[in-house]
ChimeraX commands (.cxc) that place a marker at each C-alpha (Angstrom):
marker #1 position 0.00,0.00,0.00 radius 0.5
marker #1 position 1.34,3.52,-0.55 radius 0.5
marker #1 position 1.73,5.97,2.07 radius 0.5
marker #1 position 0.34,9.21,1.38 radius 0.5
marker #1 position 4.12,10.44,1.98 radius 0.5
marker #1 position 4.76,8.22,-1.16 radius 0.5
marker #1 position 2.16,9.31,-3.06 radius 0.5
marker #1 position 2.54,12.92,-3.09 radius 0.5
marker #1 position 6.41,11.95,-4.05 radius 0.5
marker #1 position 4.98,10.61,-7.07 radius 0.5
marker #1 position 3.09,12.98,-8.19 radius 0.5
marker #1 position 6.52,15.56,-7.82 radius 0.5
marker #1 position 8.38,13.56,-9.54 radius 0.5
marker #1 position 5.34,13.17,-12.29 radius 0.5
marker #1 position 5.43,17.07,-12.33 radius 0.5
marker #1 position 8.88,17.86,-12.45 radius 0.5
marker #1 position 9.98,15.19,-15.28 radius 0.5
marker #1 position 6.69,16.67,-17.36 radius 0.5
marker #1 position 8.11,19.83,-17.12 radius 0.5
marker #1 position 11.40,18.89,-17.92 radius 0.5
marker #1 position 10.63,17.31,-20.83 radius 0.5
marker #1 position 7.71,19.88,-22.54 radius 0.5
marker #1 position 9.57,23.37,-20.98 radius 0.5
marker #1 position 12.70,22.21,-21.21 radius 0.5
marker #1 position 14.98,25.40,-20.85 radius 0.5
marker #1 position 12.07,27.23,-22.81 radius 0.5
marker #1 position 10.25,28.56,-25.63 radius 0.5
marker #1 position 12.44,30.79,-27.33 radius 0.5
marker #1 position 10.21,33.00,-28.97 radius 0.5
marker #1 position 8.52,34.06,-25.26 radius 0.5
marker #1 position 11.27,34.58,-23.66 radius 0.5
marker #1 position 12.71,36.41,-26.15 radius 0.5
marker #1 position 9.41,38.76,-25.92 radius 0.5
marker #1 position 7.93,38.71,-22.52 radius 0.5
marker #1 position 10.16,40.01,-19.78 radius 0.5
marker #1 position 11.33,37.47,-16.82 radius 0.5
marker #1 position 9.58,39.57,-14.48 radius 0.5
marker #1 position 5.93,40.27,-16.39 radius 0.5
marker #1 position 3.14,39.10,-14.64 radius 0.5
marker #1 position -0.41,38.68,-15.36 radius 0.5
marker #1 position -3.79,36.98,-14.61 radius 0.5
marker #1 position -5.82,34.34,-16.63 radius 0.5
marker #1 position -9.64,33.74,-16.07 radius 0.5
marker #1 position -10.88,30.37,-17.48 radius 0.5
marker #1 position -14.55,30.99,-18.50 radius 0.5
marker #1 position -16.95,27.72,-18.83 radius 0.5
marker #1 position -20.07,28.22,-21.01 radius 0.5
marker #1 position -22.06,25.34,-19.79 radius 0.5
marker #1 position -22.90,23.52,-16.36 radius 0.5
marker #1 position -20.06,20.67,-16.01 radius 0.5
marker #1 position -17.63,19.29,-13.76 radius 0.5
marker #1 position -13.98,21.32,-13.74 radius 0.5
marker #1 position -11.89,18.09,-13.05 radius 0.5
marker #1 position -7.92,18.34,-11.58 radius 0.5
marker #1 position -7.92,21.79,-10.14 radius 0.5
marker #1 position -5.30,20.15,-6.73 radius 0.5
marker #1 position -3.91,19.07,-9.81 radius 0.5
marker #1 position -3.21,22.28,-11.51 radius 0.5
marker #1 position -2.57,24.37,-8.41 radius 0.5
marker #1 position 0.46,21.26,-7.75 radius 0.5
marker #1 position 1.63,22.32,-11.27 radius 0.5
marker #1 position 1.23,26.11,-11.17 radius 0.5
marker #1 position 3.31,25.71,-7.17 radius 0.5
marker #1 position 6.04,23.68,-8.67 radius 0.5
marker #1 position 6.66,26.23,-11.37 radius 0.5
marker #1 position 6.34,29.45,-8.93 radius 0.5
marker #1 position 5.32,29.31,-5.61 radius 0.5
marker #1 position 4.04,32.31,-5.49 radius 0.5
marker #1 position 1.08,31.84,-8.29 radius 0.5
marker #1 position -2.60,31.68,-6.76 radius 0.5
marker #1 position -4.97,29.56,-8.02 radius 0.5
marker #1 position -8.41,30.42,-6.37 radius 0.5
marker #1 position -10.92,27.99,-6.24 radius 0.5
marker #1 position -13.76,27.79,-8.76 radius 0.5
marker #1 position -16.80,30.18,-8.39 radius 0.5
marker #1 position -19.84,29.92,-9.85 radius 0.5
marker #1 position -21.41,33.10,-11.00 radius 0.5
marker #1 position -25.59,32.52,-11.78 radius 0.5
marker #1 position -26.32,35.02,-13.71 radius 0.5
marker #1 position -23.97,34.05,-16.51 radius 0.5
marker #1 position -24.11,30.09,-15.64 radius 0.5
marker #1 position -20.29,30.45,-15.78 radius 0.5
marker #1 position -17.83,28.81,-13.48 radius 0.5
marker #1 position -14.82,30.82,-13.01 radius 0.5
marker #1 position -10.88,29.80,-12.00 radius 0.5
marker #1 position -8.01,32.35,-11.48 radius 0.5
marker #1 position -4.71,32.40,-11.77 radius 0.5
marker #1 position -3.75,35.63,-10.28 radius 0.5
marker #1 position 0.67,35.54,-9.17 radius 0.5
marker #1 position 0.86,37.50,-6.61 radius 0.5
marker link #1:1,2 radius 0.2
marker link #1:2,3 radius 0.2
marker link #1:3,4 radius 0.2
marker link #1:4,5 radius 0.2
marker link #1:5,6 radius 0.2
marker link #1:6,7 radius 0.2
marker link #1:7,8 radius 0.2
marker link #1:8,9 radius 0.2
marker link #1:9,10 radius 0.2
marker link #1:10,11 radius 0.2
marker link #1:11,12 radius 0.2
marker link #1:12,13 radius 0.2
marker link #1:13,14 radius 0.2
marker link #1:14,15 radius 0.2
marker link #1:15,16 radius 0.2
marker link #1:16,17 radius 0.2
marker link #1:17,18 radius 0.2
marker link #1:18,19 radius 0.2
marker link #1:19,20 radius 0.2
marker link #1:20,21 radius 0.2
marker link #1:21,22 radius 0.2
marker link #1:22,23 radius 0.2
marker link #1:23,24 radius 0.2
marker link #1:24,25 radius 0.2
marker link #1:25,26 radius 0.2
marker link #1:26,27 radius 0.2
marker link #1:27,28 radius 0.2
marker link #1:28,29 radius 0.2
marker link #1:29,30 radius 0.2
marker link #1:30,31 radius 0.2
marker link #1:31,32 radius 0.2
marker link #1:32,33 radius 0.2
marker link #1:33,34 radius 0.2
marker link #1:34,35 radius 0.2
marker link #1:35,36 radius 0.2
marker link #1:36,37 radius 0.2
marker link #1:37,38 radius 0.2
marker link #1:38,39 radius 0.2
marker link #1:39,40 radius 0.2
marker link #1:40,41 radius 0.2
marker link #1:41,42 radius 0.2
marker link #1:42,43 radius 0.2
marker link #1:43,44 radius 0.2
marker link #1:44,45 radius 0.2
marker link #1:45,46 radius 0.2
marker link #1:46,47 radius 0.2
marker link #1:47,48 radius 0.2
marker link #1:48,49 radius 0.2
marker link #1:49,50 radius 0.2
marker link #1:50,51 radius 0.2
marker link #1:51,52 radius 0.2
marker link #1:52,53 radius 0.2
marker link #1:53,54 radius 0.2
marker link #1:54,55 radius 0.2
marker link #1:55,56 radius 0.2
marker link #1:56,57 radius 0.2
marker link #1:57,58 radius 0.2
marker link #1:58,59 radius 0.2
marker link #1:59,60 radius 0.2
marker link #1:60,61 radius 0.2
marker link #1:61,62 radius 0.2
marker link #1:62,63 radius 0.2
marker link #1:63,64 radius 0.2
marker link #1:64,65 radius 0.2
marker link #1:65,66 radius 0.2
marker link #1:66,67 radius 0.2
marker link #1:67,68 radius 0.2
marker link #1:68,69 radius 0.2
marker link #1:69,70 radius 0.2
marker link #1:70,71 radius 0.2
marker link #1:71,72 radius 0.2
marker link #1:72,73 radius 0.2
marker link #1:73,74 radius 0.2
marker link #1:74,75 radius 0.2
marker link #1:75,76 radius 0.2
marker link #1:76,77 radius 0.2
marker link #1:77,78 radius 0.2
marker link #1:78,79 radius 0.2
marker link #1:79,80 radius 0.2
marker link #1:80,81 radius 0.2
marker link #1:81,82 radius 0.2
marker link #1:82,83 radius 0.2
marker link #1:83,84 radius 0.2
marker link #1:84,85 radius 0.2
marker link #1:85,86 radius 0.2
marker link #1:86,87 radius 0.2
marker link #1:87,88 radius 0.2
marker link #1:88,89 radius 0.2
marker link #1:89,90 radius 0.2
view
């Protein structure tokens, strides 16, 4: 059986070889145009009632690559029948 202790080594070692091997030391053309320190937000907007799946997931992701990114848990706004997930870096 594995230990939660194990499992959570897992899934950093899942994370850090994945971005190893897709980020590698970069895509060339961004960081040739966005500055190192630029920061920014992202708003993921859902158009339809559903299930947002792997959002421990994504925050594990977003904290491996900078600690400091916040990833604020899904809101659902009525009125637009629109579920909402930011990425705001602090």
């Amino acid at each position: 059986m594995t230990t939660e202790a194990q499992f959570q080594n897992e899934v950093h070692l899942i994370i850090k070889n994945a971005i190893r091997e897709d980020v590698g030391d970069g895509n060339h053309a961004s960081l040739a145009c966005i500055p190192k320190d630029a920061q920014d937000k992202a708003t993921l907007l859902v158009k339809d009632e559903g299930i947002i799946a792997g959002v421990a997931f994504v925050k594990m992701i977003f904290n491996y690559v900078d600690e400091n990114i916040v990833v604020r848990d899904p809101t659902i706004i009525p009125t637009l029948k629109t579920s909402r997930i930011n990425f705001i870096p602090l």
